[in-house]
C-alpha positions as CSV (number, residue, x, y, z in Angstrom):
1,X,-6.8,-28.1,12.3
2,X,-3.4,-28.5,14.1
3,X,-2.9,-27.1,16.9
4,X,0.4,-24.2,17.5
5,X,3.3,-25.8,18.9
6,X,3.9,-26.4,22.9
7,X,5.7,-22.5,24.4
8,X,5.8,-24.9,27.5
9,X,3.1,-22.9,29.2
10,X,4.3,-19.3,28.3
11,X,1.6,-16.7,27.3
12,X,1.3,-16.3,23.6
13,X,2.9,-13.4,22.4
14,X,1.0,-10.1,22.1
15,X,0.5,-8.0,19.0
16,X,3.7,-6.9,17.5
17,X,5.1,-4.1,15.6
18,X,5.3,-3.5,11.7
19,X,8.5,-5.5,10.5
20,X,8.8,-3.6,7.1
21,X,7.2,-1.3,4.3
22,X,7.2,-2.1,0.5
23,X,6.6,1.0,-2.0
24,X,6.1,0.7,-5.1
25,X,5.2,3.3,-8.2
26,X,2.8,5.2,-10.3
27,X,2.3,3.7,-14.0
28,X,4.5,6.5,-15.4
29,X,7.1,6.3,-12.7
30,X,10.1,4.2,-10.8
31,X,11.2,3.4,-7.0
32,X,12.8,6.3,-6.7
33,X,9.8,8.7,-7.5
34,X,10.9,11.6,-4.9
35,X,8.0,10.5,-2.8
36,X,8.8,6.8,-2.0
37,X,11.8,8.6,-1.6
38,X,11.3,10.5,1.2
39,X,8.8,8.1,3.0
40,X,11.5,5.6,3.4
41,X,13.7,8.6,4.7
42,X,11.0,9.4,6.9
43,X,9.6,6.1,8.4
44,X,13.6,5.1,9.7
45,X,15.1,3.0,11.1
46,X,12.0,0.9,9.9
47,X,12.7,-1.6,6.6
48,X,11.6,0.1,3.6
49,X,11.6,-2.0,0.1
50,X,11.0,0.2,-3.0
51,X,10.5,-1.4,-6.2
52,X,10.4,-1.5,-9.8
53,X,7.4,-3.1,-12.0
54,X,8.7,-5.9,-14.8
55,X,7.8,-3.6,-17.5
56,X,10.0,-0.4,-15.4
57,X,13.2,-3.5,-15.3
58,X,12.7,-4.0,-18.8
59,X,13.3,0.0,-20.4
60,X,9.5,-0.2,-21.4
61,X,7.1,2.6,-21.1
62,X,3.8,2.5,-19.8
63,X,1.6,0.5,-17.2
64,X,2.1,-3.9,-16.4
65,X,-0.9,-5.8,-16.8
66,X,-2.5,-6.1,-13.7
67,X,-1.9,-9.8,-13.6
68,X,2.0,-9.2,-14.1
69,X,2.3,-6.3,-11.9
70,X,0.3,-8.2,-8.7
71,X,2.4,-11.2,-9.0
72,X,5.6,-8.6,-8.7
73,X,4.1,-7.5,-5.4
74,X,3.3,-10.8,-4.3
75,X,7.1,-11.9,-5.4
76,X,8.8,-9.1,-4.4
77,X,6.4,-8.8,-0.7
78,X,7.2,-12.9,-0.3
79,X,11.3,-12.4,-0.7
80,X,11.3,-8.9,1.3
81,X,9.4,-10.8,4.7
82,X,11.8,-13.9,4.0
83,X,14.8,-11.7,4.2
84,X,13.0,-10.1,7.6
85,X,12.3,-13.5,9.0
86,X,8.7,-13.0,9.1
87,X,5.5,-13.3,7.0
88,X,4.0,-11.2,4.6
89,X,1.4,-10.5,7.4
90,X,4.1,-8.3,9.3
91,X,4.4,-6.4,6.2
92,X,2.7,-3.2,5.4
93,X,2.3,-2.7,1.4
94,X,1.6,0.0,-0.8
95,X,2.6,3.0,-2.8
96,X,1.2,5.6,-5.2
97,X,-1.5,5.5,-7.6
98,X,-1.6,2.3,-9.8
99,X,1.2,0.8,-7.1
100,X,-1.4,1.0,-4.8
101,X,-4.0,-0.3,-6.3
102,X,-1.6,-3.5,-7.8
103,X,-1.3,-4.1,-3.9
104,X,-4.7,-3.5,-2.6
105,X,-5.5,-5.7,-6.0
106,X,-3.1,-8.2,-4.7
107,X,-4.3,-8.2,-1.0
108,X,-7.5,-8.8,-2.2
109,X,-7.0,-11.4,-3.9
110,X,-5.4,-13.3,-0.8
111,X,-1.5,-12.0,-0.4
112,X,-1.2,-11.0,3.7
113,X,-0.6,-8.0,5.2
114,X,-0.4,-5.4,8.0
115,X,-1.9,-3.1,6.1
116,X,-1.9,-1.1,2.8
117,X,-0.8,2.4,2.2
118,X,-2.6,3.9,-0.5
119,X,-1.0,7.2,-2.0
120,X,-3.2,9.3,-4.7
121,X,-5.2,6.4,-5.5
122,X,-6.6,6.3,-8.7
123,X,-10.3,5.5,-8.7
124,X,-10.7,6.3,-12.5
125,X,-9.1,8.1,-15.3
126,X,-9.0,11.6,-15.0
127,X,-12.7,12.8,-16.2
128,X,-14.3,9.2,-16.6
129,X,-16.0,8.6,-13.1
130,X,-17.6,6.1,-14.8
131,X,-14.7,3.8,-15.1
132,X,-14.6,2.7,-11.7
133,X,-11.4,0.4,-10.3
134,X,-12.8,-0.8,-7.3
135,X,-14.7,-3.9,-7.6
136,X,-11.8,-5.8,-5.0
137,X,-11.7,-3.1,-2.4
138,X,-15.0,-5.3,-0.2
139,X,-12.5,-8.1,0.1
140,X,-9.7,-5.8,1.5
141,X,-9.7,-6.7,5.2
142,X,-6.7,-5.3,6.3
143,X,-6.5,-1.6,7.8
144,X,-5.8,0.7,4.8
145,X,-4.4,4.5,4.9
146,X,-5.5,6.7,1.6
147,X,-3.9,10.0,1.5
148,X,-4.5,12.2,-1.7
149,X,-4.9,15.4,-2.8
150,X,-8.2,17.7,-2.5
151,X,-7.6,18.3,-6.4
152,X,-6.7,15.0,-7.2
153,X,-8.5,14.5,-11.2
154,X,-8.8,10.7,-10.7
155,X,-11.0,10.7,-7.8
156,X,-12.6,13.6,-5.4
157,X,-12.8,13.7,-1.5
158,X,-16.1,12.5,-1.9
159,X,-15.6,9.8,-4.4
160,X,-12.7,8.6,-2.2
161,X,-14.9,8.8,0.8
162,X,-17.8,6.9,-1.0
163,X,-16.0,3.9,-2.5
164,X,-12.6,3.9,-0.2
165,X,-15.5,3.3,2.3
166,X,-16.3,-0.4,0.8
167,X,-13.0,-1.6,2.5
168,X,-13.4,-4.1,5.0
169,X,-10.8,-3.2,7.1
170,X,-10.6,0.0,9.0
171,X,-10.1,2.9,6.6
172,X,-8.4,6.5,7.4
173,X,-8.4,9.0,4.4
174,X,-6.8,11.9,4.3
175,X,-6.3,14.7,2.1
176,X,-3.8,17.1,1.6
177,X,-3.1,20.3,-0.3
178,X,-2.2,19.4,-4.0
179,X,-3.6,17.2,-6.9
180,X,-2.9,13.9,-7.9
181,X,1.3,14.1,-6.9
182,X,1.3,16.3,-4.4
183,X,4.4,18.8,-4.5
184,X,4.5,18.7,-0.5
185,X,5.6,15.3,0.9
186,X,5.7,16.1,4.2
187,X,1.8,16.2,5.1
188,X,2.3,12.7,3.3
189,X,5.0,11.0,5.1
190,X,4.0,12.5,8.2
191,X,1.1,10.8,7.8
192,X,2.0,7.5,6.7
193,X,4.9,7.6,9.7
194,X,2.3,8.0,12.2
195,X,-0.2,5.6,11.1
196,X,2.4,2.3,10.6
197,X,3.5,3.3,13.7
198,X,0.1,3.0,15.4
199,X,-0.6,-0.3,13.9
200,X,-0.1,-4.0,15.7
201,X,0.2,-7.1,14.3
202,X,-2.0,-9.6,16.1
């Protein structure tokens, strides 16, 4: 393995700050779902990057593949870090419901990060608890916020609890007066502003 490049004796650097924040959607939604919304209002002067799904661009309704809608993260997470200057590692991604799962998906699966935001995420259809989605979440080693709702129909506080848990990375969950799209953001951005705040890039 090679070995980093000479700093002619200066320390290495320490653990740095969050460089940006990609958002992206629900199934049945867009980037400017009023939540996404107001967390990029909220997390200023921080970069924020909200985007679209393919299927979204294209006028269609209803949910990407996963394959499709993880290599849009990875595309659009690779071009937002190369317009920062940094890697993907200085990135935190995420977003609501099957946004972010497509990113923990796409952490998982090997795509670097700071961290994933994970907004109402949807463990299973809405009275299937048997139709789990979270056979990746062991090989999520990145530190990982969940914030949903106590009434939240695709997945209780004790569900979330239970199998959020199976993250590798250290987990904080949090929930908040509502259901699955809470009609309060501001328990959820005040939230999500404090805890990419707190976290540090080694």
């Amino acid at each position: 393995m090679s070995s980093p490049a000479s700093t002619g004796g200066a320390a290495p650097a320490g653990p740095r700050d969050v460089a940006g924040v990609l958002l992206t959607p629900g199934a049945s939604a867009g980037r400017d779902h009023r939540t996404l919304v107001a967390l990029e209002e909220a997390l200023a002067p921080l970069p924020v990057r909200r985007v679209d799904f393919p299927n979204r661009r294209a006028g269609r309704r209803g949910p990407d593949r996963p394959d499709a809608a993880i290599a849009c993260v990875v595309e659009e997470a690779t071009a937002f870090a190369a317009e920062l200057g940094v890697g993907t590692d200085r990135l935190v991604l995420g977003g609501r419901s099957f946004g972010g799962r497509m990113c923990s998906m796409a952490v998982a699966q090997g795509l670097p990060a700071a961290g994933l935001v994970l907004l109402s995420y949807p463990l299973h259809p809405p009275g299937r608890p048997d139709q789990l989605r979270v056979e990746h979440l062991p090989q999520v080693t990145v530190p990982a916020l969940a914030v949903s709702g106590l009434r939240d129909p695709f997945g209780t506080p004790e569900e979330l609890a239970l199998h959020l848990g199976t993250i590798e990375g250290p987990l904080r969950l949090v929930t908040v007066t509502g259901d699955h799209s809470p009609r309060d953001d501001g328990p959820v951005t005040s939230e999500v502003v404090a805890w990419v705040r707190s976290l540090r890039v080694p």
